[in-house]
N, CA, C and O atoms as a GROMACS GRO file, in nm:
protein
  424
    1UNK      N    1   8.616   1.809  -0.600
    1UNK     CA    2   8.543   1.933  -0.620
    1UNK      C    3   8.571   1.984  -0.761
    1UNK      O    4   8.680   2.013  -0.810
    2UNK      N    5   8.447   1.989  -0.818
    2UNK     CA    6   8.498   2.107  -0.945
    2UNK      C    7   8.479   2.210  -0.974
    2UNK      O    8   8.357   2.225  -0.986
    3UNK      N    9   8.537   2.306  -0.996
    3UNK     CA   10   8.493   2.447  -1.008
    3UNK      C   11   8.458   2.514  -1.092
    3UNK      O   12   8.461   2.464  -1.204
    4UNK      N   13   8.411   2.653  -1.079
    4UNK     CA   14   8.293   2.672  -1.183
    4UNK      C   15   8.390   2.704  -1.359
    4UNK      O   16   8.340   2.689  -1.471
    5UNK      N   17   8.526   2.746  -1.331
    5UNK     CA   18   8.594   2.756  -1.470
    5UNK      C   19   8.570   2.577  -1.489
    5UNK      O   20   8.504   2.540  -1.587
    6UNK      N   21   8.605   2.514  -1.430
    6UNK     CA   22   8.632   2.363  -1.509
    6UNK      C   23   8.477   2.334  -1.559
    6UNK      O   24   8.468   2.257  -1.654
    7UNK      N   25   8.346   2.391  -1.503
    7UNK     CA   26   8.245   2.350  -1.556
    7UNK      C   27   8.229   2.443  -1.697
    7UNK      O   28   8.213   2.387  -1.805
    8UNK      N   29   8.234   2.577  -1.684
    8UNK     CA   30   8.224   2.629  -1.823
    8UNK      C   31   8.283   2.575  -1.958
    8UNK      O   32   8.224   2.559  -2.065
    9UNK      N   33   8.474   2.540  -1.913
    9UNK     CA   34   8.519   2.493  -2.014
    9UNK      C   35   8.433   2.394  -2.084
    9UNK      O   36   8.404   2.422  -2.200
   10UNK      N   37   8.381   2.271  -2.029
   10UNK     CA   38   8.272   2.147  -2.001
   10UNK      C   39   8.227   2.215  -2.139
   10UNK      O   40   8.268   2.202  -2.254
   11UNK      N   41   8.092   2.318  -2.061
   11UNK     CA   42   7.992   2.407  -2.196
   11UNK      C   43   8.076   2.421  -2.281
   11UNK      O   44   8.040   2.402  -2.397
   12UNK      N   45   8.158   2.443  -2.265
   12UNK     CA   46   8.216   2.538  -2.404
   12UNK      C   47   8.252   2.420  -2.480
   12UNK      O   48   8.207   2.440  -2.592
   13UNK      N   49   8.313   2.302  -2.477
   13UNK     CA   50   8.372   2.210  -2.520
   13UNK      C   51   8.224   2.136  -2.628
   13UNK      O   52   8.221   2.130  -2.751
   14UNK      N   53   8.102   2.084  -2.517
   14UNK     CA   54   8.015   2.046  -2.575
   14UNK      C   55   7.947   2.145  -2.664
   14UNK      O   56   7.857   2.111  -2.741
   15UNK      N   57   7.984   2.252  -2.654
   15UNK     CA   58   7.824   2.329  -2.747
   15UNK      C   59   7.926   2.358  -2.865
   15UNK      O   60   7.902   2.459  -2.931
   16UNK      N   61   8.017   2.298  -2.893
   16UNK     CA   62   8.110   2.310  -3.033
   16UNK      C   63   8.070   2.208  -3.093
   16UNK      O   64   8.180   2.177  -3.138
   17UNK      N   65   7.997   2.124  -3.133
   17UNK     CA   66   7.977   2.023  -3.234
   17UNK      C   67   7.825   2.011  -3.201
   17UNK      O   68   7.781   2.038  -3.090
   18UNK      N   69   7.736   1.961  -3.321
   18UNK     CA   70   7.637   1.893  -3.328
   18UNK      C   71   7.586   1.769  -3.285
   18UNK      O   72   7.682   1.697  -3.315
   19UNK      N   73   7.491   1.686  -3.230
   19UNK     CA   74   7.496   1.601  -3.188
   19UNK      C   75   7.357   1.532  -3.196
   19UNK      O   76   7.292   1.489  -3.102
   20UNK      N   77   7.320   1.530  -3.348
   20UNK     CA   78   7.190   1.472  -3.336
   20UNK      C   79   7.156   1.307  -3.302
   20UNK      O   80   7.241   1.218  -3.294
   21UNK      N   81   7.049   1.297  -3.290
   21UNK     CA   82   6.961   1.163  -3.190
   21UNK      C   83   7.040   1.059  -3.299
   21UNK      O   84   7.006   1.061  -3.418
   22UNK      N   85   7.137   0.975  -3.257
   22UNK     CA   86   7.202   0.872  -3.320
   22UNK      C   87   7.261   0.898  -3.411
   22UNK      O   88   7.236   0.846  -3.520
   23UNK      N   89   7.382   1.005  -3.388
   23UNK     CA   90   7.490   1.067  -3.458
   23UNK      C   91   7.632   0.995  -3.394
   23UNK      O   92   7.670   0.922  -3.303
   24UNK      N   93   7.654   1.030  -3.449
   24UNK     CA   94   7.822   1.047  -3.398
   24UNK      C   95   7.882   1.106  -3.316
   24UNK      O   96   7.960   1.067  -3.230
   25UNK      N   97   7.830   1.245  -3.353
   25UNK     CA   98   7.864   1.323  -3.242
   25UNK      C   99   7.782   1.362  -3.131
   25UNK      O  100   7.801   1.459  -3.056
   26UNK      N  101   7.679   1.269  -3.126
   26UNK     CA  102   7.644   1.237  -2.961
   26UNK      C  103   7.716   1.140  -2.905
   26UNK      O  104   7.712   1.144  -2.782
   27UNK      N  105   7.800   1.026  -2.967
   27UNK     CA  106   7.817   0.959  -2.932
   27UNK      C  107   7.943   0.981  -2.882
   27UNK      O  108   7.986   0.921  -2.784
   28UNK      N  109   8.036   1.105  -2.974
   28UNK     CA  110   8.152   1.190  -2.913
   28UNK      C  111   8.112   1.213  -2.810
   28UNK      O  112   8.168   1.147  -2.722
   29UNK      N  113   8.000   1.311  -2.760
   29UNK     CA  114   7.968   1.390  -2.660
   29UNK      C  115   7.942   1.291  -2.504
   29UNK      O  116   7.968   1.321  -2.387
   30UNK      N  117   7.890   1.181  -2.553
   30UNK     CA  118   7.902   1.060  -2.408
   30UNK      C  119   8.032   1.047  -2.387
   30UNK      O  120   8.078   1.089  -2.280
   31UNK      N  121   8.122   0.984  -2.491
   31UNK     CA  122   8.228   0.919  -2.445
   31UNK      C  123   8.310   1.061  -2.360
   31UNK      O  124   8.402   1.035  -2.283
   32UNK      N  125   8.270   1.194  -2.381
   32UNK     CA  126   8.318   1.311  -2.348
   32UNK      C  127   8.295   1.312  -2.184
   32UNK      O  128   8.368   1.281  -2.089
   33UNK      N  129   8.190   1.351  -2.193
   33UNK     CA  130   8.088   1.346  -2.069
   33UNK      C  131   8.131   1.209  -1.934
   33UNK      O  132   8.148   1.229  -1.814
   34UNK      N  133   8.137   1.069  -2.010
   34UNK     CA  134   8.167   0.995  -1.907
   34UNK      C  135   8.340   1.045  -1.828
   34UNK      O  136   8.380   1.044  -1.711
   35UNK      N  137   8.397   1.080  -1.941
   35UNK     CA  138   8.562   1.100  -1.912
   35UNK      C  139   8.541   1.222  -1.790
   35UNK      O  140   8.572   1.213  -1.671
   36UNK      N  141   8.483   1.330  -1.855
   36UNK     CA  142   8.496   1.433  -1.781
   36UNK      C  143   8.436   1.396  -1.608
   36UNK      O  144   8.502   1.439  -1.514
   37UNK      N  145   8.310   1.317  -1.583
   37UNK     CA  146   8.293   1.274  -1.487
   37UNK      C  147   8.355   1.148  -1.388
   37UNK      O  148   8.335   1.122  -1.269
   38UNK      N  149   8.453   1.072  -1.512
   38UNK     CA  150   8.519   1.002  -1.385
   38UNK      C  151   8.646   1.082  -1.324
   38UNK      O  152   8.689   1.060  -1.211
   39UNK      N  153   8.715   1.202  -1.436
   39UNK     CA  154   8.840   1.265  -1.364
   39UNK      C  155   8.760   1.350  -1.238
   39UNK      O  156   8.841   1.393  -1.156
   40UNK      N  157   8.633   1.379  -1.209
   40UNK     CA  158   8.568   1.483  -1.142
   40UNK      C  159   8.554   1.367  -0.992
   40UNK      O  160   8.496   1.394  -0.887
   41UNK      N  161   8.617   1.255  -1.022
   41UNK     CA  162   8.586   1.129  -0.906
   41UNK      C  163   8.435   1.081  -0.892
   41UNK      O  164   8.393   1.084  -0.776
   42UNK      N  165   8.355   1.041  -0.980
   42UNK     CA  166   8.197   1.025  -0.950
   42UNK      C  167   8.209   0.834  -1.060
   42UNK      O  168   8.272   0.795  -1.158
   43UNK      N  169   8.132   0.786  -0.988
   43UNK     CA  170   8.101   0.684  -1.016
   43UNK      C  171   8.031   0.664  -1.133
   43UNK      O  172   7.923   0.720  -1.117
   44UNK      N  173   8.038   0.596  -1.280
   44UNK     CA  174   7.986   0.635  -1.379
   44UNK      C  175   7.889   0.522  -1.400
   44UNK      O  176   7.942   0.415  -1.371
   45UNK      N  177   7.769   0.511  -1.439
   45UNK     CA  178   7.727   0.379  -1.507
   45UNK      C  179   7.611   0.451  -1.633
   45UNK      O  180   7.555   0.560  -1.640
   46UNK      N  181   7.610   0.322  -1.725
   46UNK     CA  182   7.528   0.411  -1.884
   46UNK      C  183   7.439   0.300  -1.863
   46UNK      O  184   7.451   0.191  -1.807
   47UNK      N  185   7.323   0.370  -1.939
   47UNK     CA  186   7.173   0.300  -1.956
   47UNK      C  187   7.122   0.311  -2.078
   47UNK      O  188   7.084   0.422  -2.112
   48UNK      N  189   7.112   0.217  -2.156
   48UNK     CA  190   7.123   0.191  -2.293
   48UNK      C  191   6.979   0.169  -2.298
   48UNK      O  192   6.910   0.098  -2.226
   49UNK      N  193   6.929   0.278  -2.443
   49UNK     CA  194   6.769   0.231  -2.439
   49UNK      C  195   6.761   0.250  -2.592
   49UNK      O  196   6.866   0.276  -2.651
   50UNK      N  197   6.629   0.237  -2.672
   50UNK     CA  198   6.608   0.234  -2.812
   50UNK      C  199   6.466   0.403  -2.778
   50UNK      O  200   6.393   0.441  -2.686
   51UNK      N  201   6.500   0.448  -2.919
   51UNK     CA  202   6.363   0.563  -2.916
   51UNK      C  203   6.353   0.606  -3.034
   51UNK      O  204   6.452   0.649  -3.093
   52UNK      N  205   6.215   0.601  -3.097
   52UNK     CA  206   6.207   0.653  -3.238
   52UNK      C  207   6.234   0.801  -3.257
   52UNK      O  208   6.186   0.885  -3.181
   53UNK      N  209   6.313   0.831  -3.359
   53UNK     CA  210   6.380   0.966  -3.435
   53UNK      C  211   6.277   0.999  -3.531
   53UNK      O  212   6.288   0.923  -3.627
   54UNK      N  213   6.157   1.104  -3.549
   54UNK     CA  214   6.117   1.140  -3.701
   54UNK      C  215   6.141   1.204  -3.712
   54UNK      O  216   6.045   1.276  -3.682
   55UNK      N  217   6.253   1.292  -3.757
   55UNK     CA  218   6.312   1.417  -3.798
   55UNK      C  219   6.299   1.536  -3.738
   55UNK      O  220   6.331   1.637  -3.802
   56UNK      N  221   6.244   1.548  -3.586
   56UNK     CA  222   6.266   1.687  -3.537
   56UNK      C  223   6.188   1.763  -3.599
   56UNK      O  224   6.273   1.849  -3.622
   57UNK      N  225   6.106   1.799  -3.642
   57UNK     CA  226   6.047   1.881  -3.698
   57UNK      C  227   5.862   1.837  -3.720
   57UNK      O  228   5.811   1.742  -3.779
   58UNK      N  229   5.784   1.980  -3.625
   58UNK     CA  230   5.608   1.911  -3.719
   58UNK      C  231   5.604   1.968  -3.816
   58UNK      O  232   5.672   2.070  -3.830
   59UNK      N  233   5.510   1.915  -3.930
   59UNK     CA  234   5.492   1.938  -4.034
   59UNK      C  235   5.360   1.879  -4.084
   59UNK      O  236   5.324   1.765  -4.055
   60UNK      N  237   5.278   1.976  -4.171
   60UNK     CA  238   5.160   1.932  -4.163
   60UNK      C  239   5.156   1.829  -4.276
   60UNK      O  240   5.053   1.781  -4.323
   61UNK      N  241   5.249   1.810  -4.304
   61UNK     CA  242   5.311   1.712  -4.453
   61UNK      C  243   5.326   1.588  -4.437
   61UNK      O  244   5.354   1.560  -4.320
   62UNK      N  245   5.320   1.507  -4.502
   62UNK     CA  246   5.306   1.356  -4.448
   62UNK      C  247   5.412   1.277  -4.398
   62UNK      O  248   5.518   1.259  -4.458
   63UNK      N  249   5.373   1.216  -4.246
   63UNK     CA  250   5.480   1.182  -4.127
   63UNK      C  251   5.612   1.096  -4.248
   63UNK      O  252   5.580   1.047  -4.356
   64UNK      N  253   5.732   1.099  -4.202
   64UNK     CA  254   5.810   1.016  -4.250
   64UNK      C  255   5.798   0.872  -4.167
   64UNK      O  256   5.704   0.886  -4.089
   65UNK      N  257   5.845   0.765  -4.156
   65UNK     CA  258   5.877   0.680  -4.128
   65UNK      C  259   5.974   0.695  -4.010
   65UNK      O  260   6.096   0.706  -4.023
   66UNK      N  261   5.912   0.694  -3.900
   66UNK     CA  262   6.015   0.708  -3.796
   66UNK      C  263   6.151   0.620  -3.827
   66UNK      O  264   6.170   0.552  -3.928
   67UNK      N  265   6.236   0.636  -3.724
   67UNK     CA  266   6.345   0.530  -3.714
   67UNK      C  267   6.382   0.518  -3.599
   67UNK      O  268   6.371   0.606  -3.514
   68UNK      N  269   6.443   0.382  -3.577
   68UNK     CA  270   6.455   0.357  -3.440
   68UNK      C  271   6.623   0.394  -3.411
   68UNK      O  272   6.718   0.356  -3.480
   69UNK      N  273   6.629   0.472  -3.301
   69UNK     CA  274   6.791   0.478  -3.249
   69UNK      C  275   6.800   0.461  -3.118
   69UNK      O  276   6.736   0.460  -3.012
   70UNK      N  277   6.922   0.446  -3.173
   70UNK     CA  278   6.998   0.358  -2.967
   70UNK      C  279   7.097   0.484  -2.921
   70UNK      O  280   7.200   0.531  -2.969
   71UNK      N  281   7.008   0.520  -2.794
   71UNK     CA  282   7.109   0.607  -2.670
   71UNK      C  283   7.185   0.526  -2.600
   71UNK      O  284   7.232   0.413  -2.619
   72UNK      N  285   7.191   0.630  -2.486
   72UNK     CA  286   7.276   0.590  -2.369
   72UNK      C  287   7.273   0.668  -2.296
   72UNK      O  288   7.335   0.768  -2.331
   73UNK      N  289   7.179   0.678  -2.107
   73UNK     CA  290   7.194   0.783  -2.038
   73UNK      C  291   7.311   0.739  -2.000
   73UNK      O  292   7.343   0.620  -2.005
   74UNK      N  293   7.410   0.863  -1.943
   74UNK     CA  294   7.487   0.863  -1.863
   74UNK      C  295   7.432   0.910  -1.720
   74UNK      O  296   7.362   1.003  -1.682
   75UNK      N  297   7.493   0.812  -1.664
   75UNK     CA  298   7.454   0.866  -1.476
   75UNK      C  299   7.569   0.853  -1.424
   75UNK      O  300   7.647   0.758  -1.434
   76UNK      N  301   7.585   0.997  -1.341
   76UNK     CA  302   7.740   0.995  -1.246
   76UNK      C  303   7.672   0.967  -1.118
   76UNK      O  304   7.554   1.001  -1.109
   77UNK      N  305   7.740   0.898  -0.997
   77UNK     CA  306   7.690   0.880  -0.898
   77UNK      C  307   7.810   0.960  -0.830
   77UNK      O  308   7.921   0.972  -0.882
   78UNK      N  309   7.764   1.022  -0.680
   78UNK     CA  310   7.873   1.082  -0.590
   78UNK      C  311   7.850   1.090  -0.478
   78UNK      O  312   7.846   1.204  -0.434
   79UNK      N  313   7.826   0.985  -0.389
   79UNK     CA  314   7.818   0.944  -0.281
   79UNK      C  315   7.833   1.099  -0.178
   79UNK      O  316   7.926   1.179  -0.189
   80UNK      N  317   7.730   1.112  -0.091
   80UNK     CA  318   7.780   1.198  -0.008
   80UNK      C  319   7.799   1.194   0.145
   80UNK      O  320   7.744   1.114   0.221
   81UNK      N  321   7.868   1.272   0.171
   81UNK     CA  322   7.911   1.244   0.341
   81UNK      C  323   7.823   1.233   0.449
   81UNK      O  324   7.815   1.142   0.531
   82UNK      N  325   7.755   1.342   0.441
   82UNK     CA  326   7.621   1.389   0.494
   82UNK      C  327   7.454   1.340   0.458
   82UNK      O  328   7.431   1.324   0.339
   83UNK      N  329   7.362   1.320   0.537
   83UNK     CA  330   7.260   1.319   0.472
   83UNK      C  331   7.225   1.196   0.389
   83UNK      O  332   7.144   1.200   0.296
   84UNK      N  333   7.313   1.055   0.438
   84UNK     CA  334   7.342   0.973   0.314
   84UNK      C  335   7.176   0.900   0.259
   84UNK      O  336   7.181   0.837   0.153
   85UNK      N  337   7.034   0.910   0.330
   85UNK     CA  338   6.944   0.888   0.294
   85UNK      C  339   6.895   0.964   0.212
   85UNK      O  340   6.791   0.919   0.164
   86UNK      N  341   6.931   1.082   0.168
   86UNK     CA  342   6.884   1.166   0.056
   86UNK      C  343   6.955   1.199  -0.024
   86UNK      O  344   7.073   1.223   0.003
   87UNK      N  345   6.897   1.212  -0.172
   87UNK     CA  346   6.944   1.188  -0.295
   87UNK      C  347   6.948   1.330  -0.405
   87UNK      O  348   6.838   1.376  -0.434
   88UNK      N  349   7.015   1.368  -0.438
   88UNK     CA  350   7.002   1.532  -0.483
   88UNK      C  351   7.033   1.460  -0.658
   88UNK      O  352   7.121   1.374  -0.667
   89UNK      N  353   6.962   1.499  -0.773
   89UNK     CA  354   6.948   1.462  -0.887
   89UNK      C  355   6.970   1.580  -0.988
   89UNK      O  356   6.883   1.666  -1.003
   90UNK      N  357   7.122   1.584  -1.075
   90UNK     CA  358   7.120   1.694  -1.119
   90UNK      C  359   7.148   1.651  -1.264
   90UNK      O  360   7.253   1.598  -1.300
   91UNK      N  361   7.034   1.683  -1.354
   91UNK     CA  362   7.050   1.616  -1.490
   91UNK      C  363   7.045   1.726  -1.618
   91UNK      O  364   7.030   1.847  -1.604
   92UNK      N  365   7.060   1.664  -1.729
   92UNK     CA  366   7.099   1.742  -1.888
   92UNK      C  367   7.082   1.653  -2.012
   92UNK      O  368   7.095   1.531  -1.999
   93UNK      N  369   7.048   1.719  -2.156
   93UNK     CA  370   7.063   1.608  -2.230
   93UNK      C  371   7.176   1.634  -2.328
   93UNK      O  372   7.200   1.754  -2.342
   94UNK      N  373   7.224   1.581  -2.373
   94UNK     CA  374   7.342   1.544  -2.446
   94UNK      C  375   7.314   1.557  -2.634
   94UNK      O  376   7.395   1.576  -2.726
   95UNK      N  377   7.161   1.538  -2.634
   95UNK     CA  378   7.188   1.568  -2.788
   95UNK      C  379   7.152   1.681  -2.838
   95UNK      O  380   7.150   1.773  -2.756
   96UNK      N  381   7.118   1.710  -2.958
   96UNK     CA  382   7.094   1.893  -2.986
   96UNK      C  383   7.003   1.882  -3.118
   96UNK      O  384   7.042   1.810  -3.209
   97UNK      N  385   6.894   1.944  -3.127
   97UNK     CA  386   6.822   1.934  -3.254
   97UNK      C  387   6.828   2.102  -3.343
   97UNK      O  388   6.795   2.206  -3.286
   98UNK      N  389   6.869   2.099  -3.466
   98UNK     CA  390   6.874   2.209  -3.512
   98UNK      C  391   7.032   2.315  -3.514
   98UNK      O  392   7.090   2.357  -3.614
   99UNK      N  393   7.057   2.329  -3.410
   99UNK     CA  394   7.189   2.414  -3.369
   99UNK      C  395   7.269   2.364  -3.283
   99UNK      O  396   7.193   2.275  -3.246
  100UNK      N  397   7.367   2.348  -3.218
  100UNK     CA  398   7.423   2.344  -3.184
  100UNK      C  399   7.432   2.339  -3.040
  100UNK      O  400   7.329   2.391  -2.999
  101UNK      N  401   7.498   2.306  -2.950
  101UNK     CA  402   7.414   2.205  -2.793
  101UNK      C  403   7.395   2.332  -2.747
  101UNK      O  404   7.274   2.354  -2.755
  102UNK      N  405   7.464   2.445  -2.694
  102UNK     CA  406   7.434   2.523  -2.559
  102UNK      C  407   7.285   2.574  -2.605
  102UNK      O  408   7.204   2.572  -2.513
  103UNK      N  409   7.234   2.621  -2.733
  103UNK     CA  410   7.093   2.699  -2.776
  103UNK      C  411   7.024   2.566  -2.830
  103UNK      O  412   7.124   2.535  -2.894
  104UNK      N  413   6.952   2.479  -2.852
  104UNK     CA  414   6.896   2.415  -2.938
  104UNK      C  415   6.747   2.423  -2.864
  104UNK      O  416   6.694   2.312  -2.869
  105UNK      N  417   6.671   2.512  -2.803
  105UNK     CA  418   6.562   2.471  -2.776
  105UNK      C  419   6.496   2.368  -2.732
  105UNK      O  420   6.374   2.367  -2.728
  106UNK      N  421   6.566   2.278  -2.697
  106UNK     CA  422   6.523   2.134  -2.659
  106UNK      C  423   6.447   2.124  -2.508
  106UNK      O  424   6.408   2.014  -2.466
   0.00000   0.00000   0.00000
């Protein structure tokens, strides 16, 4: 069980650094995220995919050259006692465009 102080700390921890689409510090923020979900006891597995980056921003100015970057969803699994044919899906994203994770408009 985790409780709601151990989830805030969570927020508070992630919305301190930046974490743009094939940074670093998204890549802090997974290796964060998986830790925090295996001490929480949940089964972890990552899903590695490619997605073009053009800078976050429209502009009526001429497109840049996308680029290609490599994620990684994280999925916690947590088996439940009850109910075991139904599946409850509780998701978030991990990177931040502009500011900083808890506000970024995303």
């Amino acid at each position: 069980m985790v409780s709601g102080e151990e989830l805030m700390s969570t927020l508070r921890d992630l919305a301190g650094w930046r974490r743009g689409a094939g940074s670093s510090g998204l890549e802090a923020a997974r290796r964060y995220v998986v830790e925090r979900l295996r001490a929480a006891g949940l089964e972890v597995r990552l899903e590695e995919f490619q997605a073009l980056a053009g800078g976050g921003r429209f502009s009526a100015q001429p497109a840049r050259r996308p680029r290609v970057v490599y994620g990684c969803n994280v999925v916690g699994v947590l088996e439940g006692c009850w109910r075991r044919n139904e599946t409850v899906v509780v998701c978030a994203h991990l990177d931040s465009v502009g500011n900083y994770g808890a506000d970024d408009d995303a």
